[in-house]
Structure formats: C-alpha cells, structure tokens
N, C-alpha and C positions, 0 to 999 in steps of 0.2 A: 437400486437407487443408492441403496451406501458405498457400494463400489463406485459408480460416478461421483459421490460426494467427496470419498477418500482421494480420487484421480486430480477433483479440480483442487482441491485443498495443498495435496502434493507440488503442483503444478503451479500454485499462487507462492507456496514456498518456495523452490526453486528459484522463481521470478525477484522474489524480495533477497533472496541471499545473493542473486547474482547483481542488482544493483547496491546492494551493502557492497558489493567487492567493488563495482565501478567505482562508488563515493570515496572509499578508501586510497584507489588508484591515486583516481585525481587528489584527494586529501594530500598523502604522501609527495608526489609530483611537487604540486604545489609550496607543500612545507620544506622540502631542500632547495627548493628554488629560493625560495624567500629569504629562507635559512642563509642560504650563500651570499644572497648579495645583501643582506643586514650585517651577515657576518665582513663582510669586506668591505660595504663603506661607515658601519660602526670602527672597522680596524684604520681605515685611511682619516677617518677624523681624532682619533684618542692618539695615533702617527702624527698629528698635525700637518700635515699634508697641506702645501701653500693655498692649493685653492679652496680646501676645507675653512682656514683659515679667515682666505679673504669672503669666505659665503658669509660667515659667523660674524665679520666684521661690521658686515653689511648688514647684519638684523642687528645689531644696538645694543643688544645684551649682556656681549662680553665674550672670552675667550673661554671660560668657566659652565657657559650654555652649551659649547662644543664638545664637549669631557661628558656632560652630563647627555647631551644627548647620541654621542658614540656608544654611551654606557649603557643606555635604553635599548639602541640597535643591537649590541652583542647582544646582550642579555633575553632579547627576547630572541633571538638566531638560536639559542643553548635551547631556550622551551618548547621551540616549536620542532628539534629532533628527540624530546623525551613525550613520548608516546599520553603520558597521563597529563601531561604539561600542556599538550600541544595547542590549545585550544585557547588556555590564557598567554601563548607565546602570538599566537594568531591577534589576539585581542589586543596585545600592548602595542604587538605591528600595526595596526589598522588605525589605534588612536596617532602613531607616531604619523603615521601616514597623512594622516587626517590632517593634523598639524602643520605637516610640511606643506599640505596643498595652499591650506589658507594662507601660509606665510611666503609661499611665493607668489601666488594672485594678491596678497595685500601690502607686500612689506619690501621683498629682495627683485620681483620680477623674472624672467625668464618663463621656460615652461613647466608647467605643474603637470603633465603628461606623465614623467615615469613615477614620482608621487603617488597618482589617481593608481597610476594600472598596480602599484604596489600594493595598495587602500583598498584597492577591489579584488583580489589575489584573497589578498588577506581576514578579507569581509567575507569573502568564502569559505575561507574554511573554517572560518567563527563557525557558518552556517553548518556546511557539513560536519562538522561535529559538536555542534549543540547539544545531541545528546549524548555524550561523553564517550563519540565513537574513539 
C-alpha cells in the first residue's frame, strides 16, 4: 500500500511540474510579446510619430499626456523581461490597457480591439504569475 501511495504522489508531481513548465511557456511567450509591441508603440509616441500625435490631439489633454504615456509603455516593456519584475510590468500593462480601452469607446473612437486583446494578454499573466512565478 506505500508503494502505491509513493507511485500516485510521484505521479501528481510530475503532473504539477509539467504544467508549472506550461504556465511558464506561455508566461514568457506572452511577456515578449507584450514586451515588443509596448516597447515599439511606447518608442513611436515619445518619436512623436504624426499619428501618435494627432490620437493625443484628439483626447484633449495635450501633447505632455503622450511622453507620459510613451513612458508608461517602455517602462513596463523593461519589467515584464526582468523575471522578478514581470508581474508588476504585467500589471502597469493591463492598467495602461484598461485605459486605452475606455478612451477609445468613450473619447477618440475607432476600435478598442487591439487595446482589449493587449488588456487580456496582459491580465494573464498578472494571473499566471500571482504567485511570484
């Protein structure tokens, strides 16, 4: 009976290491995904980039909303490839996200689609790594 016991226990480990390694896959995947295209439309707006430009114009804020929110995007593109970071890089992404959805359903128009699926990307891996995988 302990050798069965020690078989199923082995057997549940195995199980749990091999989807830690799944969760991790997709974690990673996901965080240079992210990572890249924060990192490149954070650089195309702090670049002032014409059409960056006229989005920023078009929410009422100013030109100074743009810089600042370029700055947000790098910055969390840096945290989500530093491993102990990654998690509050996930997190700043997801509020930024969040952000952008509401302000283009309430303010600038267009679609909120790449926004969402960034927002949901990024919700994720809040999740999978909640506990400071």
């Amino acid at each position: 009976m302990t050798t069965l016991m020690q078989g199923w226990r082995t057997e549940q480990a195995v199980e749990t290491v091999d989807r830690s390694r799944v969760a991790t896959a997709i974690s990673w995947t996901l965080q240079v995904a992210i990572a890249g295209m924060f990192l490149m439309v954070g650089s195309l707006k702090l670049g002032g980039v014409p059409t960056m430009v006229q989005t920023f114009d078009a929410i009422g804020l100013g030109q100074w909303f743009r810089y600042v929110t370029g700055s947000v995007e790098v910055f969390s593109a840096v945290l989500l490839l530093i491993p102990r970071l990654a998690r509050y890089g996930a997190l700043v992404a997801a509020v930024t996200m969040a952000c952008a959805v509401f302000t283009h359903l309430a303010i600038i128009g267009g679609s909120p689609a790449p926004a969402f699926a960034l927002f949901a990307a990024a919700a994720s891996i809040v999740w999978i790594r909640r506990s400071g995988r």
